[in-house]
N, C-alpha and C positions, 0 to 999 in steps of 0.2 A: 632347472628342468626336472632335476631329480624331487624335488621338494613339491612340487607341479603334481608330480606321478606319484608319488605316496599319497598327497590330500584325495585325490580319486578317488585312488583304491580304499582309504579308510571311509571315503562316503559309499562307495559298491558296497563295502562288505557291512556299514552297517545299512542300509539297508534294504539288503539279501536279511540280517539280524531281524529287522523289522518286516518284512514279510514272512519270514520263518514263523513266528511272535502272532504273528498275526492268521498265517493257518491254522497254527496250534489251537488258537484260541477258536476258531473257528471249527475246528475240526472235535474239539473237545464239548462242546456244544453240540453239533450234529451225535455225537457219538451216544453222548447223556440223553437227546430224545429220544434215539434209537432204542437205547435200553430202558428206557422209561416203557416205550411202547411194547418190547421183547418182555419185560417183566409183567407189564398188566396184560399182556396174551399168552405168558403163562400160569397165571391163575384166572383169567377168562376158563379156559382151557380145562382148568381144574373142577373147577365150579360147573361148566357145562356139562363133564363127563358125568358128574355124580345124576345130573339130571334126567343125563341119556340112558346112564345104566336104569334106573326106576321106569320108565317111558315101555308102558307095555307093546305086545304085539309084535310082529315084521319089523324090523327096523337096522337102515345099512348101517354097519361099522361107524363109529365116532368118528374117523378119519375122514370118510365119506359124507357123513352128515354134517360136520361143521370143518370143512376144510380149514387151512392156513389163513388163506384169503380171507374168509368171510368173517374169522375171528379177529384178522390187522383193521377189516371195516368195521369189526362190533366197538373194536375200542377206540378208533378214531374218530367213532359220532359220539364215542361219552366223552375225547377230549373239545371235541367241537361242543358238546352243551355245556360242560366248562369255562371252556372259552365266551361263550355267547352270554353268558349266565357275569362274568365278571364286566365284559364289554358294556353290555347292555344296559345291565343293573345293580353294578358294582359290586356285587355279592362271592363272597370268595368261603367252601364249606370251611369251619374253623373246626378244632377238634374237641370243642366242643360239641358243635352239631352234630362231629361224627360222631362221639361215644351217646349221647340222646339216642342219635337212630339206630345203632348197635343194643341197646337197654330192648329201645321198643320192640326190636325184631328177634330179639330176645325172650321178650315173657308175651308177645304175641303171636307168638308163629304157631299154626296148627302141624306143622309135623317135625316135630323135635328131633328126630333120629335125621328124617337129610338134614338138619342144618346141622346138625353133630358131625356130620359124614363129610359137608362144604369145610366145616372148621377143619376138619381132618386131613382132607384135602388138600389144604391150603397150609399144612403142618403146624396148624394150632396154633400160629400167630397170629395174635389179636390185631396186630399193623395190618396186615396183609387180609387178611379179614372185614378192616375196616375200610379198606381203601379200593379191595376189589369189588366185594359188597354192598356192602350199608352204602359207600360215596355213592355210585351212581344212582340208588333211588334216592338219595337227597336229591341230588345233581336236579333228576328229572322232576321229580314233583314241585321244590323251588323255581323251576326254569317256566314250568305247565303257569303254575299260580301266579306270577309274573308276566308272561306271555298274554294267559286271558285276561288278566288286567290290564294289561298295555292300549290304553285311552288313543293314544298317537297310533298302534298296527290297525286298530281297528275301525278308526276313524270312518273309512267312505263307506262302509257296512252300515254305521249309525245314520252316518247322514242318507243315505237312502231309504232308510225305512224314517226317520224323522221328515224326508221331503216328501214322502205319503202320505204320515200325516196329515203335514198339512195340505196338502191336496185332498185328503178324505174330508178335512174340518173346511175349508174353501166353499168344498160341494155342500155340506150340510147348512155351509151359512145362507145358502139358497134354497132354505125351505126345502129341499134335498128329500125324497121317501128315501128308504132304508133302503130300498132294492136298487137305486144308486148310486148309494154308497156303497152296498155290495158288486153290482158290476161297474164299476170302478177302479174296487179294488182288485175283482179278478181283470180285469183288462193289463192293471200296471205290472201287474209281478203273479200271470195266470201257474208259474211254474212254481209257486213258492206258499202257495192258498192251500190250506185242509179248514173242513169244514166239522164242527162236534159241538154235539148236544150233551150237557151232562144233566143227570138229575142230580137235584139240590135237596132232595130228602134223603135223611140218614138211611145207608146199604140195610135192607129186609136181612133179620139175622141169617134166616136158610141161607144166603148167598154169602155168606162166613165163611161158610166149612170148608169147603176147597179151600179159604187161604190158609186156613187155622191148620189144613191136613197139609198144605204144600210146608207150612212152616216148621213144621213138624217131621217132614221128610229131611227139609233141609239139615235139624238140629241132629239126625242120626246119621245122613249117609255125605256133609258135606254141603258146603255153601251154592255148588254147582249144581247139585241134584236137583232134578226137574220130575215132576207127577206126570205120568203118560195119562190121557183123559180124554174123555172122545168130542169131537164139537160139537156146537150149541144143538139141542135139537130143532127137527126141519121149522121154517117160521116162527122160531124165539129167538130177538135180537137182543144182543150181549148188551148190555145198559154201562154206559159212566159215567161214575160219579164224581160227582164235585169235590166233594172230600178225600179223596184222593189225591189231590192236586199240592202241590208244596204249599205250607202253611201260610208262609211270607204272598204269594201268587194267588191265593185266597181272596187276602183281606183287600189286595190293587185290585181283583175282580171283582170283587164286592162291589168299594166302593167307586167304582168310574164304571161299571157297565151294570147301569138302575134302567135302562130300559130299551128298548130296540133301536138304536140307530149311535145307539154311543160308540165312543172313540176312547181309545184306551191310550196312556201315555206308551211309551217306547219303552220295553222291558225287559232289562239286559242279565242275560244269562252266562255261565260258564263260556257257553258253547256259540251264542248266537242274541239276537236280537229279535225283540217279539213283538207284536201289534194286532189287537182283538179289535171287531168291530162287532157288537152284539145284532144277531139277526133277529131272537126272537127273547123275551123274559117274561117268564110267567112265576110265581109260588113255588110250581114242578120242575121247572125246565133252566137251561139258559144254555141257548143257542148261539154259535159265534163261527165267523171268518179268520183266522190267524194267517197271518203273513210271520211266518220264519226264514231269518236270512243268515245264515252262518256267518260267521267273524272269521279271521283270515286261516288258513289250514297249516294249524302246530309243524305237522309232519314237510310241508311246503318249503313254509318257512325258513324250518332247522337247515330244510338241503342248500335252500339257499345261503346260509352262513356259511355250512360247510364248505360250498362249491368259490364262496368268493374269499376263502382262507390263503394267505400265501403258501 
């Protein structure tokens, strides 16, 4: 009996041993996110102050402007694109990539004194520097360029403007005028049609100067800075030109809209998905319907990762 009542109690107490073992370990993990998160909110924190003090004008107290909260959410959606970035695309930043993006932003940066003042902040550790910094705009820029390229997110985006297509090419195989292919096309997607002329002759030099003077403004006062300038005068219509238009977006214009009633292959952008039907083509001119359909929305997306995060 007695021999009975000892075996017990040595399986009770071990394990109570194994549950002990077993919080610790659990609890030693919660702790280490916790401080992983308390550390990168306070050089968030850091980094943001420096921001706020330069921030001209009225503006309430740091404390008030970037509360607690809103700094535990600023760094929980750069662990979430982290996370999403490894999940998704198996990409993990190496430090390698970190000290690249550290160089870059380094001999790139137009204002040398705050990023001297962020370093400062941040007690002139390069770690800390690199991890609260440079990491999240890798983070995001890799996550961006991955994301628009994601063939599979984007998929029913494509195939709707590909099943226009062919619905526009169906109707032209029917002897089809142009102006049925155009109301057509406005019938299927009336909310997603802009219509533009551009001329195809090289910009008259007089219509230079404003870029030559805006560019010009830009190189003294700032990438930001804008030319205040009055509009077009009464009955002179603004002209655009063709050359203007992305180089690569050019030469697919060229060659697939030669004359009024063409159809242009599907032409996928950063941003969205693109389809010309030419209205009009002269020497001067070339006239077109574009059907733009956005690809799935970045900002969407991310919450939803975020949101389905354990």
């Amino acid at each position: 009996m007695r021999e009975r009542i000892q075996k017990s109690a040595a399986r009770t107490q071990e394990s109570a041993i194994r549950g002990l073992v077993l919080l610790t370990l659990l609890a030693s993990g919660f702790i280490g996110f916790a401080d992983d998160v308390a550390s990168r909110c306070t050089d968030r924190a850091a980094i943001e102050r420096v921001y706020h003090n330069h921030r001209l004008g009225q503006k309430a107290p740091f404390e008030q402007a970037l509360p607690q909260a809103t700094l535990e959410n600023l760094v929980r959606q750069d662990l979430c694109k982290e996370a999403a970035l490894k999940k998704f695309y198996s990409i993990e930043v190496t430090p390698a990539l970190l000290t690249t993006e550290v160089q870059r932003i380094n001999t790139t940066t137009r204002a040398p004194e705050i990023l001297a003042e962020i370093k400062a902040a941040l007690g002139n550790d390069p770690v800390r520097f690199a991890n609260s910094f440079a990491k999240p705009i890798v983070v995001e820029r890799l996550l961006r360029e991955k994301f628009n390229n994601d063939d599979a997110l984007h998929l029913p985006q494509r195939r709707q403007v590909e099943q226009t297509r062919s619905e526009l090419l169906a109707v032209k195989s029917k002897v089809a005028g142009c102006e049925e292919l155009l109301a057509h096309l406005r019938h299927s997607h009336s909310n997603a049609i802009s219509e533009t002329t551009w001329q195809l002759n090289t910009r008259p030099v007089e219509t230079n100067a404003p870029a030559a003077a805006a560019i010009e403004i830009k190189k003294r006062f700032g990438p930001t800075a804008q030319r205040l300038s009055s509009p077009p005068a009464a009955g002179k219509e603004a002209k655009v030109y063709f050359e203007d238009l992305p180089p690569e977006l050019q030469n697919v214009l060229r060659a697939q809209l030669r004359q009024a009633g063409d159809v242009s292959a599907v032409i996928e952008t950063p941003g969205g998905f693109l389809l010309y039907v030419a209205a009009q083509k002269t020497e001067a001119i070339l006239s077109v319907a574009q059907l733009s359909l956005p690809k799935r929305n970045y900002e969407e997306w991310l919450d939803t990762q975020n949101r389905n995060r354990p």
